[in-house]
PAKOLVEX-5434 format. One line per field, with one value per residue (C-alpha): x, y, z; residue number from 0; residue in three letters; chain. Coordinates in pm, 1 decimal, always signed. Layout:
X <- c(X;...)
Y <- c(Y;...)
Z <- c(Z;...)
resi <- c(NUM;...)
resn <- c(ala;...)
chain <- c(A;...)
END
This chain:
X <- c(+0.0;+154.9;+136.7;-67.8;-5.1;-251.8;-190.1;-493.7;-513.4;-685.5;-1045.6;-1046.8;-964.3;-1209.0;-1480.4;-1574.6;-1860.7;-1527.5;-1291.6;-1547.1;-1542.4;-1143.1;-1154.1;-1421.8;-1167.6;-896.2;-1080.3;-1203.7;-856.8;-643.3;-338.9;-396.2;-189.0;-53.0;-235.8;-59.3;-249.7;-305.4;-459.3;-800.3;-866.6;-1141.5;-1501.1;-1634.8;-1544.4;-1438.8;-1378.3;-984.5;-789.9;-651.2;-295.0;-384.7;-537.0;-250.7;+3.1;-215.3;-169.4;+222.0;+210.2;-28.2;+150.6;+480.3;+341.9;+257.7;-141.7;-322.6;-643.3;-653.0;-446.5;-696.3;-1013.4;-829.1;-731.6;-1062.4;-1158.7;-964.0;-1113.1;-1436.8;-1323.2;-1174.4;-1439.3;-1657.9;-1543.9;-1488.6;-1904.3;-1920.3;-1693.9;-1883.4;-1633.1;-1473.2;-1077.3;-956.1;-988.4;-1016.1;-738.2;-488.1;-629.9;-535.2;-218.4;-148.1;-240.9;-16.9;+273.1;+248.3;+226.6;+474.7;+705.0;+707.2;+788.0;+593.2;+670.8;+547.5;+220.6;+215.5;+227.2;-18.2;-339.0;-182.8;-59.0;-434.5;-613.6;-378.6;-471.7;-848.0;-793.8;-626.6;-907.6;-1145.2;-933.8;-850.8;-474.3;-184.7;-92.1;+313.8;+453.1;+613.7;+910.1;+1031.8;+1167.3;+1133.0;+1464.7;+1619.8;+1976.8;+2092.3;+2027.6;+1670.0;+1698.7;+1569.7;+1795.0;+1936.8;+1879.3;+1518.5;+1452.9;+1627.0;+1453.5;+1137.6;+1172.8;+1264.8;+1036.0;+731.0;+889.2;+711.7;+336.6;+153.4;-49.2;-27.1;-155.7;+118.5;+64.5;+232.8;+405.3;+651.6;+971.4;+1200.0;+1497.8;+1858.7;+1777.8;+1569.3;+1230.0;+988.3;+1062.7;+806.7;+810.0;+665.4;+326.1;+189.2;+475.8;+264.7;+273.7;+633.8;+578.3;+326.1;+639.9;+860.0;+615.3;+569.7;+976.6;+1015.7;+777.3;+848.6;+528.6;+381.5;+167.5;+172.2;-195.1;-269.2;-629.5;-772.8;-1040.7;-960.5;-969.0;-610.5;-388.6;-520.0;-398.1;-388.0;-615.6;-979.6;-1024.9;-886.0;-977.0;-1363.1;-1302.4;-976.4;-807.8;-763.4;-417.4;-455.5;-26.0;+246.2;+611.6;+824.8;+955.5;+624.7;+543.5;+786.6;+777.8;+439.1;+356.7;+697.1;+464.5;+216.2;+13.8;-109.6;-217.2;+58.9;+408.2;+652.5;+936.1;+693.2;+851.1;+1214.4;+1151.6;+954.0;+1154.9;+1447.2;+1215.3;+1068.1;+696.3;+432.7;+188.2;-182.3;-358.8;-719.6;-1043.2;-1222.5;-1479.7;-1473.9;-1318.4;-1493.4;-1258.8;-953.4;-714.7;-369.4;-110.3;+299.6;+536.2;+931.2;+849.7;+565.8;+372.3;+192.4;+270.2;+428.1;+137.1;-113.2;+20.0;+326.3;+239.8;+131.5;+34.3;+60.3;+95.9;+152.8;+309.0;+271.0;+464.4;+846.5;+1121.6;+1357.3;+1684.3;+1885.9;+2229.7;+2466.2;+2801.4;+3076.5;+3261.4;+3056.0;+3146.4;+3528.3;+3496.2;+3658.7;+3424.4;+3117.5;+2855.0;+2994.1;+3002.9;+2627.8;+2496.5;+2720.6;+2554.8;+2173.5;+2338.2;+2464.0;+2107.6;+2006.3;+1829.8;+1731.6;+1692.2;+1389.3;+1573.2;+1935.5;+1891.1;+2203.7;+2320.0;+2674.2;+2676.7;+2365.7;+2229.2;+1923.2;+1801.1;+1417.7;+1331.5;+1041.2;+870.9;+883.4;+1299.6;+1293.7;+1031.7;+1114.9;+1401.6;+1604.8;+1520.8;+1691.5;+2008.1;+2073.8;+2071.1;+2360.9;+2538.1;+2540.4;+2655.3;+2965.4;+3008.3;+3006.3;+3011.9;+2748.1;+2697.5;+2342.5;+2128.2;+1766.5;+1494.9;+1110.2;+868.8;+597.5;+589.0;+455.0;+617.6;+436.6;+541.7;+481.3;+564.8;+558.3;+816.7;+684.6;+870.0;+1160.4;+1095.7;+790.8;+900.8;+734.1;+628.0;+806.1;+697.3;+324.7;+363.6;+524.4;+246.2;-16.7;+97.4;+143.7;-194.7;-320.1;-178.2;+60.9;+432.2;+707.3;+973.7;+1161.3;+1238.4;+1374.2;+1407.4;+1540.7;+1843.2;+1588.1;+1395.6;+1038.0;+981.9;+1010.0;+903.9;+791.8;+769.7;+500.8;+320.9;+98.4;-177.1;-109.9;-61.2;-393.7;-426.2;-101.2;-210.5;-550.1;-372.3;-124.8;-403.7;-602.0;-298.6;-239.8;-531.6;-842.6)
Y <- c(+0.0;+379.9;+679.9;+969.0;+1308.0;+1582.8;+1916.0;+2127.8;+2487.2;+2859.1;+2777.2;+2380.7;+2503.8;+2850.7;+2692.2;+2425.0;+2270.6;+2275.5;+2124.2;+1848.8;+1761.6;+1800.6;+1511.5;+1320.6;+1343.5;+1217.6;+929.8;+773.5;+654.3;+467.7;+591.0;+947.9;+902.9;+1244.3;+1623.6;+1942.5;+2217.6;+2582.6;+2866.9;+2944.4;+3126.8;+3370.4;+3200.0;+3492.0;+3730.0;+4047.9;+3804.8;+3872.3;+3582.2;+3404.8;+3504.2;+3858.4;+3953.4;+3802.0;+3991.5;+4326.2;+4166.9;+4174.2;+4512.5;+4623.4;+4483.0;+4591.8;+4935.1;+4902.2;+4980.0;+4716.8;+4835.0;+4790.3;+4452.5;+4307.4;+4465.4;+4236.8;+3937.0;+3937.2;+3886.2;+3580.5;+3452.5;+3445.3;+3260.3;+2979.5;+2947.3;+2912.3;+2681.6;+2457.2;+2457.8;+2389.1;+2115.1;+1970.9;+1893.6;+2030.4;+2138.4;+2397.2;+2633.6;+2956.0;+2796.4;+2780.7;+3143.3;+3306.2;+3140.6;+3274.2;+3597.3;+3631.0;+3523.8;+3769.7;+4038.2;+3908.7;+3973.8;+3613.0;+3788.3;+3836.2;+3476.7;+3346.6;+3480.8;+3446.4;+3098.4;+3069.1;+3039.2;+2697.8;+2560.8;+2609.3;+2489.1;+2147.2;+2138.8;+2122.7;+1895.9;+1694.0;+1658.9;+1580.9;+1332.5;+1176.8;+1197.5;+1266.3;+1656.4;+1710.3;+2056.5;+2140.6;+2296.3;+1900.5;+1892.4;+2190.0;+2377.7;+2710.0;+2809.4;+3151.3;+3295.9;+3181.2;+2941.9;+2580.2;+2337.6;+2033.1;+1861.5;+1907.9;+1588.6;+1355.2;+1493.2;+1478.9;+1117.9;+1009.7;+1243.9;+1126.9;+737.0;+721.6;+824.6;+600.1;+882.1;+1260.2;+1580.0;+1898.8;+2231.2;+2436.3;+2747.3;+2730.5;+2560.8;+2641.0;+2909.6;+2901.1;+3115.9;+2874.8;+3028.1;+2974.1;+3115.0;+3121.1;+3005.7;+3300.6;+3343.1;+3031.7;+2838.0;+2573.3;+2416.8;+2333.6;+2238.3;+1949.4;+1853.1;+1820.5;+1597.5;+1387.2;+1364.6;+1275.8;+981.9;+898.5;+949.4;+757.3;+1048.6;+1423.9;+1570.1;+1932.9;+2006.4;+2380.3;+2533.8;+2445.8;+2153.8;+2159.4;+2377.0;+2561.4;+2668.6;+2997.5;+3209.0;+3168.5;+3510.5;+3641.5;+3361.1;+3218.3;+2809.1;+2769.0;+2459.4;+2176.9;+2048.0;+1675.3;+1685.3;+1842.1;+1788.4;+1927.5;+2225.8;+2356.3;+2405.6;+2579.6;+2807.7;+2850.4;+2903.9;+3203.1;+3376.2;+3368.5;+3071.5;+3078.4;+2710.6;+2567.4;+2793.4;+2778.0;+2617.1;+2344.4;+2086.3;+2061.8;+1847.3;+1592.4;+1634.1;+1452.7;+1208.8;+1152.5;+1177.8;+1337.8;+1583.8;+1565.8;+1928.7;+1832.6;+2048.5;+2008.1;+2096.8;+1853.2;+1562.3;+1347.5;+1571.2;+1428.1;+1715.4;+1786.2;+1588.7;+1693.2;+1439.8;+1420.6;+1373.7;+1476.1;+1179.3;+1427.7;+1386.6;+1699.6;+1705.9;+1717.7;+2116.3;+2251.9;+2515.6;+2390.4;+2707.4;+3079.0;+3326.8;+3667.9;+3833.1;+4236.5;+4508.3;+4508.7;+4751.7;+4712.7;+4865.8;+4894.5;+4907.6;+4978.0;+4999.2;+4960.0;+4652.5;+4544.0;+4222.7;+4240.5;+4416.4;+4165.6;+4157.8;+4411.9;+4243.6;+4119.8;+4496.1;+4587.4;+4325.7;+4410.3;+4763.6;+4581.4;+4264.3;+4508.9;+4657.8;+4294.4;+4333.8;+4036.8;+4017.8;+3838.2;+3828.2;+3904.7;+3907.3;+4050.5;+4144.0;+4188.6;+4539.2;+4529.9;+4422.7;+4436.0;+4365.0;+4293.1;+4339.8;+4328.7;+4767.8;+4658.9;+4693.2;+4993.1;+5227.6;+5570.7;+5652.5;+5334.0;+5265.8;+5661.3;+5586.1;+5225.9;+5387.3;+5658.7;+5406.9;+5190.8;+5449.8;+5511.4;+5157.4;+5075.0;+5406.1;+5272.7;+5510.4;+5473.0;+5345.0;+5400.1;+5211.9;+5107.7;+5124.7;+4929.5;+4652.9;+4276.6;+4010.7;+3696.6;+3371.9;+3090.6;+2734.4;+2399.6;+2166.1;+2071.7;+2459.3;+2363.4;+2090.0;+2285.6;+2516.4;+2867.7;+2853.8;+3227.9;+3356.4;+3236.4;+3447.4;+3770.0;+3730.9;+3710.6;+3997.3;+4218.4;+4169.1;+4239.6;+4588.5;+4550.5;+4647.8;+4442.5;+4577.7;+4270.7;+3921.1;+3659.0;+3311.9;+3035.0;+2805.2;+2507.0;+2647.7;+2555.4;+2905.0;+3252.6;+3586.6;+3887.1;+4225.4;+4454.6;+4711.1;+4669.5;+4755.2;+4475.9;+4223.8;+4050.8;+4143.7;+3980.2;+3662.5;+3641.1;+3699.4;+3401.1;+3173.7;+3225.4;+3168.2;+2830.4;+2702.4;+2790.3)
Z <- c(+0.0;-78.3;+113.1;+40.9;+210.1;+141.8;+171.5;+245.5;+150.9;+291.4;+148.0;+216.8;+586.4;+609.6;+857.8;+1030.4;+760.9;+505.5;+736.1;+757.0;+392.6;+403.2;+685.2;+479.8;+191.3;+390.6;+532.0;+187.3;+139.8;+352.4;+202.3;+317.6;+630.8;+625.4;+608.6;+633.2;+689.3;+596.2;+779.8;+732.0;+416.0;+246.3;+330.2;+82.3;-112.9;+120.0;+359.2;+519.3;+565.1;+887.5;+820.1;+703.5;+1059.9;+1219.8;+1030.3;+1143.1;+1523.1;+1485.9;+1340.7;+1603.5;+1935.2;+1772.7;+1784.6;+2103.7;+2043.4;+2240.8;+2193.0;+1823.3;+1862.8;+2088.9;+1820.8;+1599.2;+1746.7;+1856.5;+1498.1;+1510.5;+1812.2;+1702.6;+1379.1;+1555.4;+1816.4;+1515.6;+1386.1;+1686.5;+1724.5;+1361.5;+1401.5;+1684.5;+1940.8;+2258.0;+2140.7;+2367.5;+2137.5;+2384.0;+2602.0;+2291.7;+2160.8;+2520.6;+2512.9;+2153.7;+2233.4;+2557.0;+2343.5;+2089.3;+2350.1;+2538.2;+2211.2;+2048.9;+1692.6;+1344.4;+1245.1;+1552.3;+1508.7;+1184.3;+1227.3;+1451.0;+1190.0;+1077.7;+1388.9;+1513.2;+1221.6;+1273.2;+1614.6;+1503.0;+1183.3;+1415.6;+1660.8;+1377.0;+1236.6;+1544.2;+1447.8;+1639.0;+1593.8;+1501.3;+1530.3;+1211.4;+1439.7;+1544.3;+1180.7;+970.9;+981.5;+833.0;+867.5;+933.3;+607.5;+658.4;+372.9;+384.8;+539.3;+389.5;+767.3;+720.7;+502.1;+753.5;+1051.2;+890.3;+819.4;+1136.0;+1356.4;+1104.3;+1104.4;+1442.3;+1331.8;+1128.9;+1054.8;+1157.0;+1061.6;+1083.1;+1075.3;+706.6;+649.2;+915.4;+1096.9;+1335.4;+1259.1;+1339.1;+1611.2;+1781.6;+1727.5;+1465.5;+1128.1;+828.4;+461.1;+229.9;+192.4;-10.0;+141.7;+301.2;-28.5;+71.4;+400.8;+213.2;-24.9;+308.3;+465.4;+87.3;+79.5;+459.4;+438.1;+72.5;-36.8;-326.2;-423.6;-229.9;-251.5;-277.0;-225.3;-326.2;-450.5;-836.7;-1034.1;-1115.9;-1388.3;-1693.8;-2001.1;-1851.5;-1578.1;-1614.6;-1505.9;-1844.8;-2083.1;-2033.0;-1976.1;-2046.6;-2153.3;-1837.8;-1857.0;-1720.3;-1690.2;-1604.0;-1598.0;-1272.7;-1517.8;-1632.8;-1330.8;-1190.2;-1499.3;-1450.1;-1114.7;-1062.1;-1356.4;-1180.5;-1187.9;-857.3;-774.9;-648.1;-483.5;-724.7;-463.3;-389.4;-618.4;-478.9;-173.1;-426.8;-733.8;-578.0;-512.8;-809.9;-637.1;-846.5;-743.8;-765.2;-761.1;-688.4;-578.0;-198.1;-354.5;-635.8;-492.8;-788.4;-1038.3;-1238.3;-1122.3;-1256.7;-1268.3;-1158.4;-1304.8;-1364.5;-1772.2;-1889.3;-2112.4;-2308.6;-2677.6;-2877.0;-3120.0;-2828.0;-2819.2;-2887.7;-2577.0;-2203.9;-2057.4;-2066.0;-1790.9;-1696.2;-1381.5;-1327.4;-1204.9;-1294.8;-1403.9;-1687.0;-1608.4;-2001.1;-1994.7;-2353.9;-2435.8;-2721.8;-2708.8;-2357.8;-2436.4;-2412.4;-2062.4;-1792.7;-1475.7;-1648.5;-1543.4;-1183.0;-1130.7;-1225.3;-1021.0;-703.8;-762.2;-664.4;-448.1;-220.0;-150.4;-133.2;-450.7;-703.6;-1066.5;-1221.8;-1604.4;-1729.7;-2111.3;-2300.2;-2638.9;-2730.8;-2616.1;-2436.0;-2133.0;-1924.8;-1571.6;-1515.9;-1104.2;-951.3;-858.1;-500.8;-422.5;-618.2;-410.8;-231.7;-490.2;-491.9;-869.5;-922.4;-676.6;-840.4;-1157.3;-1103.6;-880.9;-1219.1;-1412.4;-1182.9;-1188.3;-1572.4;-1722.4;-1967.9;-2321.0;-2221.5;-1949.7;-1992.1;-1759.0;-1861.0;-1518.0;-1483.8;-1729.2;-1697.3;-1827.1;-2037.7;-2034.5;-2282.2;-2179.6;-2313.5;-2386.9;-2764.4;-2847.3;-2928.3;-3149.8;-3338.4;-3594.7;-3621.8;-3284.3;-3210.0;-3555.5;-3450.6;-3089.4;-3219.9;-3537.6;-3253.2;-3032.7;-3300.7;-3432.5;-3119.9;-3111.3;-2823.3;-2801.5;-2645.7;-2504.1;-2414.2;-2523.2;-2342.1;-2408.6;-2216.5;-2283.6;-2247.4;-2555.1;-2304.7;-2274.7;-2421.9;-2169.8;-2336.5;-2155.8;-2215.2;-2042.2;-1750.5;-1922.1;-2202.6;-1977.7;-2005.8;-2385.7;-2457.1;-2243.8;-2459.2;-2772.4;-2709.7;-2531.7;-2878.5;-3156.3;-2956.9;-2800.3;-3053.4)
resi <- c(0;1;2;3;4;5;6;7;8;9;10;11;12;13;14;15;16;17;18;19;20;21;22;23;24;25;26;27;28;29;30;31;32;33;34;35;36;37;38;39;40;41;42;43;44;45;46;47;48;49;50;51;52;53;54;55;56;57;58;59;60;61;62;63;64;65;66;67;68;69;70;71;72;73;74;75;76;77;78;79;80;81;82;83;84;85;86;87;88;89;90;91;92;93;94;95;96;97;98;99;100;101;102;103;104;105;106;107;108;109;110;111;112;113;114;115;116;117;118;119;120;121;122;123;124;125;126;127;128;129;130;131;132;133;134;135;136;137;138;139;140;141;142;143;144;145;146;147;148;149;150;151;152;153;154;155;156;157;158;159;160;161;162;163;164;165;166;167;168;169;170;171;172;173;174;175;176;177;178;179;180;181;182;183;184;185;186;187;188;189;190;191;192;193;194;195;196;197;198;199;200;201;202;203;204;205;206;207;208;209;210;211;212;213;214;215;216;217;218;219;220;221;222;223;224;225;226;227;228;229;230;231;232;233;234;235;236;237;238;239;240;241;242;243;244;245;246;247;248;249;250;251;252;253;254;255;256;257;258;259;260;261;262;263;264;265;266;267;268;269;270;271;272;273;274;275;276;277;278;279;280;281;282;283;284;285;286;287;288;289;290;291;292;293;294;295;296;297;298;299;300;301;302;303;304;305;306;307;308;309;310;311;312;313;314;315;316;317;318;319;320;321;322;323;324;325;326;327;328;329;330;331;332;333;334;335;336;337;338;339;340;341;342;343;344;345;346;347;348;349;350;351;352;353;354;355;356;357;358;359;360;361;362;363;364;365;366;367;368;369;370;371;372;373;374;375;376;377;378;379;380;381;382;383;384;385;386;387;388;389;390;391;392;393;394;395;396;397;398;399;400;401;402;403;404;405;406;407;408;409;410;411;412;413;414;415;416;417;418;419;420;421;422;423;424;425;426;427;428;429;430;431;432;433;434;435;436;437;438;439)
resn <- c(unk;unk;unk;unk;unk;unk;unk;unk;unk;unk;unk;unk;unk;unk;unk;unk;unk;unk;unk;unk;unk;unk;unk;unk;unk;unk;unk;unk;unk;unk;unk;unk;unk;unk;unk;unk;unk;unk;unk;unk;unk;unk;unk;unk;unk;unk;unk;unk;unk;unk;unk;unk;unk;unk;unk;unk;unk;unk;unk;unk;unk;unk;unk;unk;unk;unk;unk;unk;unk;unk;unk;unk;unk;unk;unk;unk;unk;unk;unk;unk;unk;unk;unk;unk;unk;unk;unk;unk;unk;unk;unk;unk;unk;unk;unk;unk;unk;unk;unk;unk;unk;unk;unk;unk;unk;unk;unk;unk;unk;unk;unk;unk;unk;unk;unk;unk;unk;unk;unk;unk;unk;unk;unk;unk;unk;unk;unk;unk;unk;unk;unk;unk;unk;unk;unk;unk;unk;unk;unk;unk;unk;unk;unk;unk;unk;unk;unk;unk;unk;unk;unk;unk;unk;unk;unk;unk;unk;unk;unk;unk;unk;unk;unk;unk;unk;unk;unk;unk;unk;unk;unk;unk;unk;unk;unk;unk;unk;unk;unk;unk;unk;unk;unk;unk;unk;unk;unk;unk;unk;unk;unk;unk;unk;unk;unk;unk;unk;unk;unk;unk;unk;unk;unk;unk;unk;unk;unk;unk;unk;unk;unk;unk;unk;unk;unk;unk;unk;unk;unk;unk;unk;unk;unk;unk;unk;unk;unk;unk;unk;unk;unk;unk;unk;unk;unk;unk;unk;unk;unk;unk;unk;unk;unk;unk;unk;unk;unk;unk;unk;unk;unk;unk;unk;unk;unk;unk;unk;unk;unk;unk;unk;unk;unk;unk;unk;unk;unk;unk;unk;unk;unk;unk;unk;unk;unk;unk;unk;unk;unk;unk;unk;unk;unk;unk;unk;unk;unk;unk;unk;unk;unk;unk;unk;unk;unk;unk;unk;unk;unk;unk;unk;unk;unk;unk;unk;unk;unk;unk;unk;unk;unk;unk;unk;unk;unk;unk;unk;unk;unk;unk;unk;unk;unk;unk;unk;unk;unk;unk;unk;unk;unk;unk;unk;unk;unk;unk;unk;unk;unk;unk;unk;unk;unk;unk;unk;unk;unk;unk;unk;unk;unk;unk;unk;unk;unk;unk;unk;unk;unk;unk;unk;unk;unk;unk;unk;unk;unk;unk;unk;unk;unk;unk;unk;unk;unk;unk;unk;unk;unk;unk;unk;unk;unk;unk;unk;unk;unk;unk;unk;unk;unk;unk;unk;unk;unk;unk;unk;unk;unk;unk;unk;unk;unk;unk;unk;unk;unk;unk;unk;unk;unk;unk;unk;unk;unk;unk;unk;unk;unk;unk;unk;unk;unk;unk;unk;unk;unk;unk;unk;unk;unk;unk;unk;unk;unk;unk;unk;unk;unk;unk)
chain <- c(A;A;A;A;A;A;A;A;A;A;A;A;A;A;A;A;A;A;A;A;A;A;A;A;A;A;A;A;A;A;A;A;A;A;A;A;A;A;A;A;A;A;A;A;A;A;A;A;A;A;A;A;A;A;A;A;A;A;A;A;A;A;A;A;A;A;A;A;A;A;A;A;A;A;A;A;A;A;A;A;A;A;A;A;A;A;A;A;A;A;A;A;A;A;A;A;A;A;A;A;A;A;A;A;A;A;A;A;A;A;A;A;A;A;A;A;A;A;A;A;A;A;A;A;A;A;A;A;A;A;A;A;A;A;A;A;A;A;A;A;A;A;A;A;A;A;A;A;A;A;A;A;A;A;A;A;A;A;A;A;A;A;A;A;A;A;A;A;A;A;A;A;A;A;A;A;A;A;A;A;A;A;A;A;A;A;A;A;A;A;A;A;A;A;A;A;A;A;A;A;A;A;A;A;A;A;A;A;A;A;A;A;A;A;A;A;A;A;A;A;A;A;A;A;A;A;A;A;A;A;A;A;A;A;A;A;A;A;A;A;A;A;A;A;A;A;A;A;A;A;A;A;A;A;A;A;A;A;A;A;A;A;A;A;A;A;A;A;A;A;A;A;A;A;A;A;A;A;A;A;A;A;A;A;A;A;A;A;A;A;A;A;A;A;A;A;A;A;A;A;A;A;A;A;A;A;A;A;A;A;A;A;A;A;A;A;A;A;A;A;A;A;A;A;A;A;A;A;A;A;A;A;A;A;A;A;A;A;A;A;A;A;A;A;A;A;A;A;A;A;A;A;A;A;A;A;A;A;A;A;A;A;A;A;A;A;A;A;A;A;A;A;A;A;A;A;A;A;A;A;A;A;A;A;A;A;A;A;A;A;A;A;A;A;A;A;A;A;A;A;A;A;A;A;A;A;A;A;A;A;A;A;A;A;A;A;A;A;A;A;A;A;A;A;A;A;A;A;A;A;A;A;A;A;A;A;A;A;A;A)
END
C-alpha cells in the first residue's frame, strides 16, 4: 500500500462545515496518512484571511497599540471558536487562543504569530481526524540565512517514522535562532512537499479550490483549456509567472524524489485534477504550448556599451551595484553590447530605482542606461517549443496583431519558454492573444 499526504489549503480550511469535507476526503482513502495544513482562508469574497489579521496583530503589538491589537485578534477569536461549534467537538480552542495571544504580547515575533493560523487549524484537523498533531518545528529547519535546510529531510523522516499517521501544521519551521521562522506566503505548499519527501510518499496531494492547472487564468480567458499533466519544469515556470495554484518552490523536496503531485479540488473531490510528473507523457502534437501566464509590475533597467562584451568583470560589477542593496533580478537578457536587468517595482520604491541607476553608471560608465517602469512580463511554456518550428513567428504574429508592443524578449536556454515584456496595461491582452494563436 503507498502513502498519500494531502496538503490542504486557505479555502479547504475557512470553517468548520469545510474542514469536515477536508476530513471526509482524507478518510475515503487509507493511504492518506498524512495532512498538512493551511490557515483558514477567504469563506467569501471580502472576507480577510486568517494570516492577514494576524500579520495586522504583529504590526499592532509591535506598535505598542493594544487596543486595536486586541479589536483584531478578537476577529480571530471568534473565527476559531466558530469553527470549533461547527466542528462539533470540545478542542480547547479559547485555552490555545489566550495562550497565543499572551505570546504575541509578550514579544514572540511576526513569524510566531504568523504561524499561529496553521498551527491552530492542525490542532483542530487533528481533533477531527482523530490523528496525532506534530509541530512542524520538530523537523522543519532554516539556517541563518533563513533558507531551507538540507537537515530538514532527515529529521522529517525520522520524527514522522514514528506516526503512522499525523496531521502537521504548514508554512513554518524552526529558525537558526531557535524560534519559529516562516516560509513566504503560499509556502505551506512546501511544508506538504517536506512531509511527501520525509515519508516517501507515493503520491503528495494538494487540495484547493480548483480543479487543477489551466492553459492559462480563467479570469482572463472564459473556460480555459484543463491540462490533465504536467512535468516538474512547467510548473515551476508557470507558477513564478504567476500561476497561482501551487508555490513555485513546492517541487524541490519531491523532485528529488521523483513523487508526483496531484492538484485536486475540496470541492470537487470526484474531479480528475492535474497531474505533476518528472516527464511529462503528453505527446508533442497534443500542443506545442502547455500554458501561458503573466506576472505584473516590474522595471527594466537597459544598460549599452561599445565593445561590452570584451569588458573583464562588467557584469559582476552591475549586479554588485543591486546585491549590495540585497536586490534580485527576475531576467538578465544581453546582447553583445547590451544588457538588461528585469526586477520586480517593489525593491525599487522611495528613490532606490533613481540611486541604483547613477550608482550603475559610476560603476560601468554605460553610453546609455535608460529604464522602462511598470511593465509585466508573459510567459509561454511547453516543452513541444523547441521541437515545433514557427512557434516564435506564430507568438510575435499574434501579439502584433493584437496591437501591443514588447519591449523585451527573453528566451530560455531550455527552448520551453520565451518571456515577453510589455506594459501593464497589455498584460492581459497579450495573455488572450497568445491563449487564442495556440489554443483555438
Amino acid at each position: 500500500m503507498g502513502i498519500k499526504v494531502c496538503k490542504f489549503g486557505g479555502t479547504s480550511m475557512a470553517d468548520g462545515n469545510v474542514i469536515l469535507s477536508a476530513a471526509k476526503i482524507v478518510d475515503s482513502d487509507p493511504e492518506r496518512r498524512y495532512v498538512v495544513v493551511s490557515a483558514p482562508g477567504k469563506r467569501f469574497s471580502g472576507d480577510i484571511k486568517v494570516t492577514d489579521l494576524l500579520y495586522k496583530c504583529s504590526d499592532e503589538a509591535d506598535a505598542g497599540d493594544v487596543f486595536a491589537f486586541k479589536e483584531t485578534f478578537g476577529k480571530i477569536r471568534v473565527r476559531f471558536l466558530n469553527i470549533e461549534t461547527e466542528v462539533g467537538k470540545k478542542l480547547g480552542m479559547k485555552e490555545a487562543l489566550d495562550e497565543v495571544e499572551e505570546a504575541i504580547l509578550n514579544g514572540a515575533g511576526r513569524d510566531y504569530c504568523a504561524s499561529r493560523g496553521e498551527y491552530l487549524a492542525a490542532k483542530i484537523m487533528a481533533a477531527v481526524l482523530n490523528v496525532p498533531f506534530v509541530d512542524a518545528t520538530e523537523f522543519v529547519r532554516f539556517d541563518k540565512e533563513g533558507v531551507l535546510s538540507e537537515e530538514t529531510f532527515d529529521l522529517a523522516a525520522k520524527v514522522l517514522s514514528a506516526y503512522p499517521r499525523a496531521v502537521v501544521p504548514g508554512f513554518y519551521g524552526l529558525g537558526a535562532n531557535g524560534k519559529v521562522k516562516t516560509f513566504s506566503r503560499g509556502g505551506g505548499d512546501i511544508s506538504g512537499s517536506i512531509v511527501a519527501r520525509g515519508v516517501m510518499a507515493s503520491l503528495y496531494e494538494n487540495w484547493t479550490d480548483v480543479s487543477g492547472f489551466y492553459a492559462c487564468d480563467p479570469r482572463i480567458v472564459n473556460s480555459p483549456k484543463w491540462i490533465s499533466e504536467l512535468s516538474y519544469q512547467e510548473l515551476r515556470e508557470l507558477s513564478y509567472m504567476g500561476a497561482n495554484v501551487l508555490h513555485s518552490e513546492s517541487i524541490f523536496p519531491v523532485r528529488s524524489a521523483g513523487i508526483p503531485i496531484r492538484i485536486c479540488n475540496t470541492f470537487r473531490p470526484e474531479d480528475a485534477g492535474t497531474y505533476i510528473v518528472k516527464t511529462s507523457k503528453r505527446g508533442v502534437s497534443e500542443n506545442v504550448v502547455t500554458g501561458v501566464a503573466g506576472k505584473k509590475d516590474f522595471t527594466v533597467i537597459s544598460l549599452e556599451k561599445s565593445m561590452m562584451n570584451g569588458e573583464v568583470g562588467f557584469v559582476e560589477k552591475v549586479l554588485s551595484v543591486i546585491g549590495k542593496r540585497g536586490i534580485s533580478f527576475e531576467h538578465l537578457p544581453s546582447g553583445v553590447d547590451t544588457m538588461s536587468l528585469v526586477i520586480d517595482n517593489a525593491y525599487l520604491k522611495n528613490g532606490v530605482l533613481e540611486e541604483v541607476v547613477e550608482e550603475m553608471k559610476a560603476a560601468v560608465r554605460p553610453d546609455k542606461i535608460y529604464t522602462h517602469k511598470d511593465i509585466a512580463l508573459v510567459a509561454t511554456v511547453g516543452h513541444g517549443m523547441a521541437k515545433n518550428v514557427g512557434t516564435s513567428a506564430r507568438l510575435f504574429k499574434a501579439i502584433s496583431e493584437a496591437g501591443i508592443n514588447v519591449i523585451m524578449i527573453d528566451q530560455g536556454s531550455s527552448e520551453m519558454n520565451i518571456i515577453v515584456g510589455v506594459e501593464n496595461k497589455d498584460c492581459a491582452d497579450c495573455i488572450k492573444a497568445i491563449y487564442d494563436e495556440f489554443f483555438n
